[in-house]
C-alpha positions in Angstrom: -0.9 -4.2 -24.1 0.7 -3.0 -21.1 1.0 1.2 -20.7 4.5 2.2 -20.9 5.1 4.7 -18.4 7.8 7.6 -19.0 11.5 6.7 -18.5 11.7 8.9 -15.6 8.7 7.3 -13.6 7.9 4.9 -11.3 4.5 3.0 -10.9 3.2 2.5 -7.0 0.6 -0.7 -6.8 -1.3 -1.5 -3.5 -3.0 -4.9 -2.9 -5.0 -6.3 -0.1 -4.7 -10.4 -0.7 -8.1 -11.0 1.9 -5.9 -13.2 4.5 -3.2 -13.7 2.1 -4.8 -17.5 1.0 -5.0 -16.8 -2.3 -1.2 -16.5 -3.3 -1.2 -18.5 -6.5 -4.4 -15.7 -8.2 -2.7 -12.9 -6.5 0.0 -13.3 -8.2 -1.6 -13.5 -11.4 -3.1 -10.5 -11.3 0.2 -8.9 -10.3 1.7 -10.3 -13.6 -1.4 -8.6 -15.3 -0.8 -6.5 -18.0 -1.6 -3.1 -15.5 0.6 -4.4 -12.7 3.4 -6.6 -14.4 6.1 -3.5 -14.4 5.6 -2.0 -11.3 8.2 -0.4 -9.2 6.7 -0.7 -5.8 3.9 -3.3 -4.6 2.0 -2.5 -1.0 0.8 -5.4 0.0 -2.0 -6.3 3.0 -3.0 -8.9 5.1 0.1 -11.2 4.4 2.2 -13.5 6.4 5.8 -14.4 5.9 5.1 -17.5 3.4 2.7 -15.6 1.5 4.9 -12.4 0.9 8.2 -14.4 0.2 6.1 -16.2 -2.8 4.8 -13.4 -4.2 7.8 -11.7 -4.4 9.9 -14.7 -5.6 7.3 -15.1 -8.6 7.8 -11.4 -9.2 11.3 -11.3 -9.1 11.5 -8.5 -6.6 12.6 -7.2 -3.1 10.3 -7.5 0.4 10.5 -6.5 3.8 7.4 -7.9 5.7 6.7 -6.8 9.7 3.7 -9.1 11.0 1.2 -6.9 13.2 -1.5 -9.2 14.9 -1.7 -12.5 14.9 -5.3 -13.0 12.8 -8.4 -14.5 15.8 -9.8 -16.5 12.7 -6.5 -18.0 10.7 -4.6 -18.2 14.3 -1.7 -16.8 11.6 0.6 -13.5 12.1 -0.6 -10.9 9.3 1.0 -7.6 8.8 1.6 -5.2 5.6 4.5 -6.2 2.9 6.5 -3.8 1.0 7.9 -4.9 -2.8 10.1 -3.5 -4.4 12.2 -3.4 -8.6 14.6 -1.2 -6.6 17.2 -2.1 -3.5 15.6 -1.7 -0.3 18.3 0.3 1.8 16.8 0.0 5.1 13.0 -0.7 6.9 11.2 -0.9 9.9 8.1 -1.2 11.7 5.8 1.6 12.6 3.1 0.9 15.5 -0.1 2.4 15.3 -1.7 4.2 18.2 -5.1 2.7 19.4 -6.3 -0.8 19.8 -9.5 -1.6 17.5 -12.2 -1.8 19.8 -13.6 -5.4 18.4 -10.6 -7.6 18.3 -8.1 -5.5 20.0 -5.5 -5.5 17.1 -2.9 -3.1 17.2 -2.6 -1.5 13.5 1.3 -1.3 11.9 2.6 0.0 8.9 5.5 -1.5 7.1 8.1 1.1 5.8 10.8 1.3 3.2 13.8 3.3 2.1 13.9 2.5 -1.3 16.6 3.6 -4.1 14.9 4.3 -7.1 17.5 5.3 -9.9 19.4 7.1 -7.2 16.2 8.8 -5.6 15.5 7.4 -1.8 11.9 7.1 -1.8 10.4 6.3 1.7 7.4 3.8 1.3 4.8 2.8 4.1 2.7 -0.3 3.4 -0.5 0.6 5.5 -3.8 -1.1 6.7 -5.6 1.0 8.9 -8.4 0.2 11.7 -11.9 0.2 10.5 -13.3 3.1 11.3 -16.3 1.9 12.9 -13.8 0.3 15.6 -12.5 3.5 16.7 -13.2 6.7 17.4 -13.4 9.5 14.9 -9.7 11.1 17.3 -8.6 7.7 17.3 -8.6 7.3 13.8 -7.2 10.6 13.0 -4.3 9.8 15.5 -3.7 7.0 13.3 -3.4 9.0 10.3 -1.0 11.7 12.3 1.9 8.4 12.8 1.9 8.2 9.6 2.2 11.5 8.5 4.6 12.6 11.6 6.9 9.6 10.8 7.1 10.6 7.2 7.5 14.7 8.1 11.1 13.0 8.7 12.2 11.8 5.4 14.3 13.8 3.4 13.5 12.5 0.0 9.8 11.7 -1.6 7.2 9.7 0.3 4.7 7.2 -0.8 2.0 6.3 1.2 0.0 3.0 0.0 -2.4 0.5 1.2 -6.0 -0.1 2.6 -7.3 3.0 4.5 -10.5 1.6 5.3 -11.9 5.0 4.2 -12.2 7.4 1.3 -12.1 11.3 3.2 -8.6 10.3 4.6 -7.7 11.4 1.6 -8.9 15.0 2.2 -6.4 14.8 5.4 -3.2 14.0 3.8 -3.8 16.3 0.5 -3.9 19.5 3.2 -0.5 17.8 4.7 1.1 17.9 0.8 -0.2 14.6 -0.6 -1.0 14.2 -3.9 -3.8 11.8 -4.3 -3.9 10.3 -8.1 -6.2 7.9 -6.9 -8.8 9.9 -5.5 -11.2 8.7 -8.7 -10.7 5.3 -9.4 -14.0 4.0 -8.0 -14.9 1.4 -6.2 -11.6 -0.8 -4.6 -14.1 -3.4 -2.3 -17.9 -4.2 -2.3 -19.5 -0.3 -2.9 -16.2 1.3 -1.1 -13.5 3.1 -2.3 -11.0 2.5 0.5 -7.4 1.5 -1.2 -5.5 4.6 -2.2 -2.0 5.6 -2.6 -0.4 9.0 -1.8 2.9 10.6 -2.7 4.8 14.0 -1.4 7.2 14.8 -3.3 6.6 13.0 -6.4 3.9 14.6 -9.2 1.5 12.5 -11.1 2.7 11.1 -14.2 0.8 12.1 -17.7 -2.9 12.0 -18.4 -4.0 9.0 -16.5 -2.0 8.5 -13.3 -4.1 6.5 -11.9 -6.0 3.1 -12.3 -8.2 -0.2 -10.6 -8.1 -3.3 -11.8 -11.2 -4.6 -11.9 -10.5 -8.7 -12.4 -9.0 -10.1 -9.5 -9.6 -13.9 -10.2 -10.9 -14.9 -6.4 -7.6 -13.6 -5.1 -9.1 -11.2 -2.3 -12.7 -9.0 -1.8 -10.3 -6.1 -2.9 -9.2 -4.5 -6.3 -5.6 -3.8 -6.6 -5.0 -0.2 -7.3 -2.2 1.7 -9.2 -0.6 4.8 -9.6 2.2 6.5 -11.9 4.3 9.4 -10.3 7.5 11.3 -12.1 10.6 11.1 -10.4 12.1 14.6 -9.1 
């Protein structure tokens, strides 16, 4: 049965759909019993088709900013925000530093979401590798983020595929919580899918989860997190 979450919550998923081809079983593990009442959905590696079915199925909100246009699928892919709750505004935040492999330039999708009156700032995220850049590099990826963010006025949520774990470590010195810090392995033996919230606390005694069936749909785990509302 699904876990009811508080009245005064909101739940934060994050989902990398490997090359957004499997739509159809990425959308059935959204409707999962973990997943099905979520307020916000970070999405990865989608393009414009893929996004606008998921979130039709869903019934929810999307803004969607392609980044790079993918060398195998020849198809634009970029990060997707979803959203229970109207989106007031978004835009498209460019990453510093071209991966040294394919020369993608890394963006993150962002949000200004109104959530029972509270304007939460969302950023859908997929980061570089970080065996394609340097260890600066990679931390002047992080910085974007978290200098674009220092700007809201309300809470932030920052979700997606960080293609690392010790990021983590990085943004909890900033003011991040980080529910998801223990939910185990999100792809192969990694733990690299994580979502992060300022201004928001944790909600009860599990505010955190992975789901571990993902029916084909991607070489990721979708990954979920509970936070009160202020």
């Amino acid at each position: 049965a699904p876990v009811e979450a508080p009245a005064k919550a909101i739940r934060v998923v994050t989902f990398n759909v490997k090359l957004g081809r499997a739509i159809d079983q990425a959308t059935a593990v959204l409707q999962g019993p973990e997943l099905a009442d979520a307020d916000i959905v970070a999405l990865q590696e989608m393009d414009d088709v893929g996004v606008e079915r998921i979130a039709r199925n869903l019934g929810l909100d999307y803004v969607y900013f392609p980044a790079v246009i993918h060398p195998i699928d020849r198809r634009f892919f970029g990060p997707a925000v979803l959203s229970r709750w109207p989106i007031d505004s978004a835009w498209k935040l460019l990453l510093p530093h071209e991966g040294s492999v394919r020369g993608q330039r890394r963006t993150a999708t962002v949000a200004l979401v109104d959530v029972r009156g509270t304007k939460v700032r969302v950023y859908a995220v997929h980061l570089e590798p970080q065996s394609r850049l340097s260890a600066d590099e990679f931390l002047d990826q992080v910085e974007a983020l978290v200098d674009d963010a220092a700007m809201a006025e309300g809470p932030v949520v920052i979700a997606g595929d960080f293609n690392g774990h010790d990021i983590g470590r990085y943004l909890r010195a900033k003011g991040y919580e980080w529910p998801t810090e223990r939910v185990g392995r999100t792809s192969y033996l990694f733990s690299i899918d994580h979502i992060f919230a300022r201004g928001l606390t944790p909600a009860d005694a599990k505010p955190a989860g992975v789901v571990r069936e993902v029916l084909g749909a991607s070489d990721h785990r979708p990954v979920w997190a509970r936070f009160s509302l202020p």
